[in-house]
C-alpha positions in Angstrom: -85.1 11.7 148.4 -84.8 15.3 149.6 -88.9 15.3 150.8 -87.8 11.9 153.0 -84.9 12.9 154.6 -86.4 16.4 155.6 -89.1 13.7 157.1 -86.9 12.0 159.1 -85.4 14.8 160.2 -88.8 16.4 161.6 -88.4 16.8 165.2 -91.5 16.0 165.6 -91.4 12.7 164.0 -88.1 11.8 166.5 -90.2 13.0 168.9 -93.3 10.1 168.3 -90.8 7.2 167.2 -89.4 7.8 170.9 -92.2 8.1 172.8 -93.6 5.0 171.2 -90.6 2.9 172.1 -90.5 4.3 175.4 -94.5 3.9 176.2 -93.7 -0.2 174.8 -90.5 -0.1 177.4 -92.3 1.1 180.3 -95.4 -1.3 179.2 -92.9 -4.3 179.1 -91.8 -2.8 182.6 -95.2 -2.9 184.3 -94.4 0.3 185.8 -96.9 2.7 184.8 -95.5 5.4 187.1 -93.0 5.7 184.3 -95.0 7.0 181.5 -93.8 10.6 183.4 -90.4 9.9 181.5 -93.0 11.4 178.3 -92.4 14.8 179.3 -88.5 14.2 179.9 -88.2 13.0 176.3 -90.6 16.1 175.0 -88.4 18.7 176.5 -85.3 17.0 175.5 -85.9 16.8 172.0 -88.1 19.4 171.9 -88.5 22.8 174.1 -85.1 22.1 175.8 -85.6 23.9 179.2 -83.8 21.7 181.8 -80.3 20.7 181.3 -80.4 17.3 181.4 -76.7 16.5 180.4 -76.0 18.9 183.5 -72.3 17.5 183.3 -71.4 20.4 180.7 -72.7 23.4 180.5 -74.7 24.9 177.3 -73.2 26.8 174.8 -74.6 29.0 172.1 -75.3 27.7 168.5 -71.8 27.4 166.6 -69.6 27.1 170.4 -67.9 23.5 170.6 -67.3 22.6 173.9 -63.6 21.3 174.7 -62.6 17.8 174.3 -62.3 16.3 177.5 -66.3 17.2 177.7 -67.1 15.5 174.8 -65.2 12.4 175.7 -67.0 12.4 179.3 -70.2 12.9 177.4 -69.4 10.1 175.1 -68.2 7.8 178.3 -71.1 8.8 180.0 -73.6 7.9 177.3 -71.8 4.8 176.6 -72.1 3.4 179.9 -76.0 4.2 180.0 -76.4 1.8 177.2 -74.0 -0.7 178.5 -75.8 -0.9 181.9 -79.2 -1.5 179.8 -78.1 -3.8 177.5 -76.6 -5.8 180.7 -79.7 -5.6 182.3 -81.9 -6.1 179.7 -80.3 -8.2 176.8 -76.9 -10.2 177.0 -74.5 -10.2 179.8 -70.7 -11.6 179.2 -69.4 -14.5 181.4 -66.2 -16.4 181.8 -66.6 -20.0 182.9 -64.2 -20.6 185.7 -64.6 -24.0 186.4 -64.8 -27.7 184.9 -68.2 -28.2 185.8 -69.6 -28.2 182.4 -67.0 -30.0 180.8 -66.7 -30.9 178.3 -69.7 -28.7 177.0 -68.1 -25.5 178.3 -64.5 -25.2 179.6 -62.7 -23.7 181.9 -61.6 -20.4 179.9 -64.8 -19.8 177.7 -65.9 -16.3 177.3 -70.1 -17.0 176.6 -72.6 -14.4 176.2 -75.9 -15.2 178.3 -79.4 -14.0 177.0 -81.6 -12.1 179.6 -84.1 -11.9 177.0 -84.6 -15.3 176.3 -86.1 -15.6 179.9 -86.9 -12.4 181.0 -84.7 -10.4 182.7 -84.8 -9.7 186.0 -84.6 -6.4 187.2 -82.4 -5.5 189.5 -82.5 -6.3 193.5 -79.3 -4.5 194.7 -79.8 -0.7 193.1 -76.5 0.8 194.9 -73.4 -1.0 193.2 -70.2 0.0 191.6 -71.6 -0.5 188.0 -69.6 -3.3 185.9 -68.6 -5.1 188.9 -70.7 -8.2 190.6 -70.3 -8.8 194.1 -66.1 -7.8 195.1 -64.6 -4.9 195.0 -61.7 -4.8 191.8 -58.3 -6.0 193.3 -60.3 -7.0 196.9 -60.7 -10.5 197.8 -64.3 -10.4 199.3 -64.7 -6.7 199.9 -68.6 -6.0 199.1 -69.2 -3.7 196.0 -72.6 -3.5 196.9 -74.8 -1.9 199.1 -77.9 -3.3 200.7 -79.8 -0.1 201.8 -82.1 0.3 199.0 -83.4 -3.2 197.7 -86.7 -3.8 195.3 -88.4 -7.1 195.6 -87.2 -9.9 193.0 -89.2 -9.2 189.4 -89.4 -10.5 186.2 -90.0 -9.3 182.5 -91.7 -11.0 180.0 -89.2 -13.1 177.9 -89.8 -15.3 174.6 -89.6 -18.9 176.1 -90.0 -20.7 179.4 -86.6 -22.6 180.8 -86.7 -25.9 178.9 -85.2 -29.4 179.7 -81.2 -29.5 179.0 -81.2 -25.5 178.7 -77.7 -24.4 179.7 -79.2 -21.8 182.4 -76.7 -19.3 184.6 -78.1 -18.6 187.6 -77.4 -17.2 191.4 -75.7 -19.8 193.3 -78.1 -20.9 195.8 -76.4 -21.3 198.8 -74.4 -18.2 198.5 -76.2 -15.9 200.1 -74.0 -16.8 203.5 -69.9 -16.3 202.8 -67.1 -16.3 205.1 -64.9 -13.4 204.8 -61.7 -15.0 206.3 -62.2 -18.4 203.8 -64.8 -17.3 200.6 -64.3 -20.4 199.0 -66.2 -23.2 201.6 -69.6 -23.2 201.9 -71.0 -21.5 205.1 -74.1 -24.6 205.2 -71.8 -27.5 204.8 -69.2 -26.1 207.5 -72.3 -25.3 210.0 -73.6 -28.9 208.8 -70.7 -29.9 210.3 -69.8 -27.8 213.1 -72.7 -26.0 214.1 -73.6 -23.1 214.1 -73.1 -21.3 216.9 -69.5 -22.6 216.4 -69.4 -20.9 213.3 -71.0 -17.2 214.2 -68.4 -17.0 217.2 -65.3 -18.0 215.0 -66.0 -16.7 211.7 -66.7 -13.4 210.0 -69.9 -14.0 207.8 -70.7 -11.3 204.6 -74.6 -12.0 203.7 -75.2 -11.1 200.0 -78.7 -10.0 198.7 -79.7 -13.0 196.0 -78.7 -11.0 193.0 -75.2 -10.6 194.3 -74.6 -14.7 195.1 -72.0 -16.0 192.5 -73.1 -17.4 189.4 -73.0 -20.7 188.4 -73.9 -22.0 185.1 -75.5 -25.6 184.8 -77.8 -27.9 182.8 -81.6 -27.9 183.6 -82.3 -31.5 184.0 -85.7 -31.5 186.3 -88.4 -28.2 185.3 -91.5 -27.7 187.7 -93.4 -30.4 188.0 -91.0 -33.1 186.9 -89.8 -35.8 188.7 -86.0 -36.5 188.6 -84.3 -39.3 189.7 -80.6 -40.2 189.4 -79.7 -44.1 188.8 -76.0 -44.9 188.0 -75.4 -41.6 187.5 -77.8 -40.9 184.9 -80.7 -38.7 185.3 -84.6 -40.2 184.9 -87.0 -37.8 184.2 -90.9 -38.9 184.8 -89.4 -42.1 183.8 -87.5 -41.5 180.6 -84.0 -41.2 180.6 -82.1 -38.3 179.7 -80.7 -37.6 176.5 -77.7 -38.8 175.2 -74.6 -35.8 175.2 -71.5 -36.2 174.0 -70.0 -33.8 176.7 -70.9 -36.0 179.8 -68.5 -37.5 181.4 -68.0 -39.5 185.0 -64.9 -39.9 186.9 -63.0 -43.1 186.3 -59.9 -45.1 187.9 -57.0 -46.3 185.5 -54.3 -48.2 186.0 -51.0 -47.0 184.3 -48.4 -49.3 182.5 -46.1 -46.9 183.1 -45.1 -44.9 186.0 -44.7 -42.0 184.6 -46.9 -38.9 184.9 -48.5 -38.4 181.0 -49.8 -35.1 180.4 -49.2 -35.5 176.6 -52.3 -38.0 176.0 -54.2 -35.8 178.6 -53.8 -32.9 176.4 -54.5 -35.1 172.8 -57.7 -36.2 174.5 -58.1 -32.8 175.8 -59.0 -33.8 179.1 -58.8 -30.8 181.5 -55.5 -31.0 183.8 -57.5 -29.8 186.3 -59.5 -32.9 187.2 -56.8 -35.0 186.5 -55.3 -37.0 189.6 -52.5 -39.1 189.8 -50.9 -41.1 192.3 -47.2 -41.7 191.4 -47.3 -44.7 193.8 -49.5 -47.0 192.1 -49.5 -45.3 189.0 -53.5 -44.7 188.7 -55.4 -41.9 187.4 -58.3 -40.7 188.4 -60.0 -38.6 185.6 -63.0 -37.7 184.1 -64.2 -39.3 180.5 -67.0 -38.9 178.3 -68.3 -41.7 176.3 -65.9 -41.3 173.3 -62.5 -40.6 175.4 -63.2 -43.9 177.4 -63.5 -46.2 174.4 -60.4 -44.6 172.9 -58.6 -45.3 176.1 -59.9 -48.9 176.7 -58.6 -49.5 173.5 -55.3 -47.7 173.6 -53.9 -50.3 175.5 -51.9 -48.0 177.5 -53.8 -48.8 180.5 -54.3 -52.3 182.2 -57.7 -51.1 183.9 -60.8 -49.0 183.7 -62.9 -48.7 186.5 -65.7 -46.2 186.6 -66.8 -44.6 189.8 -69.7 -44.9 191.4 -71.0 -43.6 195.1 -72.7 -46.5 196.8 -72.3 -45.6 200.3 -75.0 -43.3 202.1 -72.6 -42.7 204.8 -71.9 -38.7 204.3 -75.5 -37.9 203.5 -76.5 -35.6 206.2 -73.7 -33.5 205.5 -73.1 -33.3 201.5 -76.1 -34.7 200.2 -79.3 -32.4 199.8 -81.3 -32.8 201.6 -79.2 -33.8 204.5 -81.4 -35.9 206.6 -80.4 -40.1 207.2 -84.1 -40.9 205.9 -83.0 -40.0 202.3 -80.4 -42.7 201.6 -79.4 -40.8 198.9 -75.6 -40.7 197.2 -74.6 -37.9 193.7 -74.7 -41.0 191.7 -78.0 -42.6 193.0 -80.8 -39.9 194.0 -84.5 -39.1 194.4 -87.1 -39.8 192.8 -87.7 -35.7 194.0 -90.4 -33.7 192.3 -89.3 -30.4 191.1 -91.8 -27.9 193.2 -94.3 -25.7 190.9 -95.9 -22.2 191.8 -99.1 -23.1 192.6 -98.4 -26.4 193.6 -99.7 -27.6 197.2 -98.0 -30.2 199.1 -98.7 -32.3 202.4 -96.2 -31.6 204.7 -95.0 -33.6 207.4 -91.6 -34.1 209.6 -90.3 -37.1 206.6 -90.7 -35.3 203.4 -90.1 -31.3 205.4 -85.9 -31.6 204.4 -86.8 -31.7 201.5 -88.9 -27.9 201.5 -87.7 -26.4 204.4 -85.0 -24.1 202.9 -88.1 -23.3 200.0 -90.8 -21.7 202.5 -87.3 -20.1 204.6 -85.2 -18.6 202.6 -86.5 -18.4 199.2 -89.9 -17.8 200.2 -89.3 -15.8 203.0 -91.6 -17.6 205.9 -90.6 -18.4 209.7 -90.5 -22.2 210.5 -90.2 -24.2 213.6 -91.3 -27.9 214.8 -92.3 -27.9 218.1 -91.6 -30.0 221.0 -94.5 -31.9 220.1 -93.6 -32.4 216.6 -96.2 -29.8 215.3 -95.0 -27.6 212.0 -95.7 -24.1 212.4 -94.9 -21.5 209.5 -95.6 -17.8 210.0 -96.7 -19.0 213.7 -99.8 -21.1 212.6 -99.9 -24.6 212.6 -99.6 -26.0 209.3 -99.8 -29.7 207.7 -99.6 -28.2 203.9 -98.0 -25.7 201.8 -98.7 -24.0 198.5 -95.5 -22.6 196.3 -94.7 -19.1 195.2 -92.1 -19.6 192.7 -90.6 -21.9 190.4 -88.2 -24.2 190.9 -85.3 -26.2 188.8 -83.3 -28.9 189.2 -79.7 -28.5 188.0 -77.0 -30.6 187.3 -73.6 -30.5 185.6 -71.9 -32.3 182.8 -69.1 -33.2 184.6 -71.5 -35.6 186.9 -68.3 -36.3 189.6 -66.6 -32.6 189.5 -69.8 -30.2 189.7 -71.2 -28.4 192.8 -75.2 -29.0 191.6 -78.9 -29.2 192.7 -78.0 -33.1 194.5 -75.8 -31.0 197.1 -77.9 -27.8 197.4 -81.4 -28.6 196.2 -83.5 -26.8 194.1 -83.2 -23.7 191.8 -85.5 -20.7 192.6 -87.0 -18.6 189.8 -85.6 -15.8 191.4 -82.3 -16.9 191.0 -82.1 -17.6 187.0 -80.2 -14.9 185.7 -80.4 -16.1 181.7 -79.8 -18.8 179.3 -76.2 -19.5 178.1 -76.8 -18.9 174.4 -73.0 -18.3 172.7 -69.7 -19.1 172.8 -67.3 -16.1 171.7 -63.5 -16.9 173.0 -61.9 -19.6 174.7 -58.6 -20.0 176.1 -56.6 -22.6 178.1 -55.1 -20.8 180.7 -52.8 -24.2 181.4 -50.6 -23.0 178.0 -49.0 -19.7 177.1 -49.0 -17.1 173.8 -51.3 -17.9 171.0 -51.6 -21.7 172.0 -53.3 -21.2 174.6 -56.5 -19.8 172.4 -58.4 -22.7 171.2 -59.6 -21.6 168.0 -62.0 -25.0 167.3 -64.5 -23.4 169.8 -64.9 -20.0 169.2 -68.3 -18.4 167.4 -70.3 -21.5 168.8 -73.9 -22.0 169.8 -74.0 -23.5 173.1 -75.9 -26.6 173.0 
């Protein structure tokens, strides 16, 4: 026992185990350039020359150093492997909205796997560390900088994004905010008002694509599928989607009473935040899964259920991706739209160009303009095709009537998949106080 722990203990033994993790790292990296780390490492653990914890100074053999350097060494230390394990392993997220419901609610601590996928590596490398996009306390100060930026790369991970993953990702369309009203989206005001309306009376902040929010959805359409929505339910390449006992559509009821109920809200726990009453006429207007309706409908505390259902076109080149009157599209009757593919070469032509144009723009980073004689130029050649150079998903919510999804922004980029939603930890419902408020049923879950 003695002969194996005087082993382990041989310097140069620590010395090779770390090399070969750190020759695998920098392999897994693609950054050969790194392998120059090797003779950090070797004179760390070995001939000890450079200082490299140059916060405290060296003392001789037998000298401890005073407290308050050991605890900033400690700190120090522990925030190095923090920072790596966010950026390479599992990152912490709160759900903030009902989006998801009832498959994640609002109040849900879930860790989110950047292994599973690959992480990406970081685009924005000046930031206050453990903070997104704001400033602590601020309401839309940046805690970023955009000086030094590295083009969008990703590792190796141990799957591809799957059909009905629960995938957090960059918000698409956040890339443009306004400062003086963070909450409205910048391309449905200028949509709206245009935008030179919008650049003279608004201050904008543009955020890099790893600083856009996160949003957390379900993959419905993956590259190279075609998605199409009937009735609200999704049709992929010509199957429908699979049954989930946390979808749920918005419906009209009609109350026997006229009294506001929260108590049956709360028994069916339907969140309080989609519910919508009009004291008038005493009807709700509320979201329901499968199960929650039937118990309802036979309750008999209502005299009617009406499901909702968008039939009329009439805001489509406004809300509806991708904005254009030839796409008589609503949220709860859409496509058929096939999911682009890297690699994948298209016709184009002034119909179906909606539908790409923000791809070869913004995500792909191409200049695009029709000219007066209804040519397609990108890059300042003509152009009647395209080829892609990413990925791309198709995302949609749970919640089919309360979520802000691919059928009002488009497609997913690669670039912005951030990881797979993989566990539930904590969940809490901020609507009730003390230890009631932590739902207990849902914590220590797989997220499904």
């Amino acid at each position: 026992m003695k002969k194996l722990l005087q082993i382990l203990r041989n310097p140069f033994l620590k010395l090779a185990v770390s090399i070969a993790v750190y020759v695998l790292w920098v392999e897994w990296l693609g950054y050969q350039w790194l392998l120059t780390g090797i003779l950090v490492i070797a004179d760390y653990q070995l001939t000890g020359f450079i200082n490299w914890r140059f916060w405290r100074k060296r003392k001789p053999k037998g000298k401890k150093h005073k407290l308050t350097t050991e605890l900033l060494d400690s700190v120090i230390i522990a925030s190095l492997l923090a920072i790596f394990v966010r950026i390479f392993l599992v990152e912490a997220y709160t759900i903030p909205t009902s989006s998801m419901e009832k498959t994640l609610l609002v109040g849900d601590y879930i860790f989110v796997s950047k292994l599973r996928y690959g992480p990406r590596l970081p685009i924005t490398l000046i930031a206050i560390p453990f903070t997104h996009n704001r400033m602590p306390f601020t309401r839309n100060k940046n805690s970023f900088s955009t000086r030094v930026r590295l083009p969008f790369k990703r590792l190796r991970g141990l799957q591809d994004i799957r059909n009905n993953d629960i995938v957090v990702f960059n918000y698409p369309e956040g890339d443009t905010v306004f400062l003086d009203m963070p909450d409205r989206n910048y391309y449905h005001v200028v949509r709206q008002f245009g935008k030179d309306y919008v650049t003279h009376n608004h201050r904008l902040v543009i955020r890099p694509t790893d600083k856009c929010d996160n949003y957390v959805k379900r993959v419905i359409g993956i590259p190279g599928d075609i998605v199409r929505i009937i009735h609200g339910r999704a049709i992929i390449n010509g199957q429908p989607e699979p049954e989930n006992s946390g979808r749920q559509y918005n419906y009209s009821l009609k109350a026997e009473g006229i009294a506001y109920d929260t108590t049956l809200m709360r028994k069916l726990d339907i969140s309080l935040y989609d519910v919508n009453y009009n004291v008038y006429n005493s009807i709700y207007n509320l979201p329901l899964t499968r199960s929650t309706y039937r118990t309802l409908l036979d309750s008999g505390y209502f005299k009617a259920i009406v499901r909702y259902e968008n039939i009329d076109p009439s805001t489509v080149k406004q809300e509806i991706f991708p904005y254009d009157e030839h796409f008589n599209w609503t949220e709860d009757n859409f496509g058929p739209v096939s999911v682009p593919q890297k690699g994948q070469t298209v016709a184009l032509s002034l119909s179906n160009l909606p539908l790409y144009q923000r791809i070869i723009t913004a995500y792909e980073g191409n200049s695009l303009r029709v000219t007066q004689d209804s040519t397609i130029q990108i890059n300042g050649a003509e152009a009647d095709h395209y080829t892609f150079k990413m990925n791309y998903y198709f995302m949609l919510g749970d919640n089919r009537h309360n979520s802000n999804d691919s059928r009002y922004w488009g497609f997913v980029p690669e670039s912005h998949i951030v990881g797979k939603a993989t566990f539930l930890w904590f969940s809490i419902d901020k609507s009730r106080l003390g230890f009631e408020s932590i739902r207990w049923n849902r914590m220590f879950r797989i997220i499904r």
